[in-house]
N, C-alpha and C positions, 0 to 999 in steps of 0.2 A: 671779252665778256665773262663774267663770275659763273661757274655753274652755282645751282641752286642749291642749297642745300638740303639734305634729305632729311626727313621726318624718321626716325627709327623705333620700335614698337619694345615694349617690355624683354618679351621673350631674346629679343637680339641682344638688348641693355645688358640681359642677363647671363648671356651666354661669351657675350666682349671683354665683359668686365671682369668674372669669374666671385662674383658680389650675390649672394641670396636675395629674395625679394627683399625680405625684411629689413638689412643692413643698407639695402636700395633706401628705403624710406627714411630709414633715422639718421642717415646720413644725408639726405634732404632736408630734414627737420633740424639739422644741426648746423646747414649749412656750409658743408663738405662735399656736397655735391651735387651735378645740376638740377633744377627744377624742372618736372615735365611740364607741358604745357599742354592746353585742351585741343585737342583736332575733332572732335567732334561732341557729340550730347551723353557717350560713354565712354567716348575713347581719350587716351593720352599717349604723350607720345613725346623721343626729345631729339633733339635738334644731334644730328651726327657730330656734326664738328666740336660740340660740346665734350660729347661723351667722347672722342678724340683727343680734347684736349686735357681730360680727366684721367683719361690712357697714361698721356704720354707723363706728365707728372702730379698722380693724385694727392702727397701729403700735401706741396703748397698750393693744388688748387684752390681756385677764389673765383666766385662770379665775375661774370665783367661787367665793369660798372656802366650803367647808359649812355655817357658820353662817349665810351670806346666803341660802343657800336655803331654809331653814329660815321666815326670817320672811316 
């Protein structure tokens, strides 16, 4: 069985990546890097194995498309 994956909060995002908030954002907005998602009514938050996979090679990072999640 898959462990879950974990939900990880800004301040980790920020500390992982060696990324400022800001460049955090425009490089969302650009589509360069993952999108967080809402965990709560204030909060966001992104998916670890994401930002893992943005780790391991950020230039040709790319979203994954809906059908690769899936399998």
């Amino acid at each position: 069985m898959r462990e879950p994956d974990r939900i990880i909060r800004l301040k980790t995002v920020l500390s992982r990546t060696g990324l400022s908030r800001s460049t955090i954002y425009r490089k969302i907005a650009e589509g360069t890097f993952p999108a967080q998602l809402k965990i709560s009514t204030t909060g966001t938050g992104w998916h670890e194995s994401d930002i893992n996979r943005w780790i391991a090679d950020p230039v040709s990072w790319r979203p994954k498309r809906q059908c690769d999640e899936v399998r």
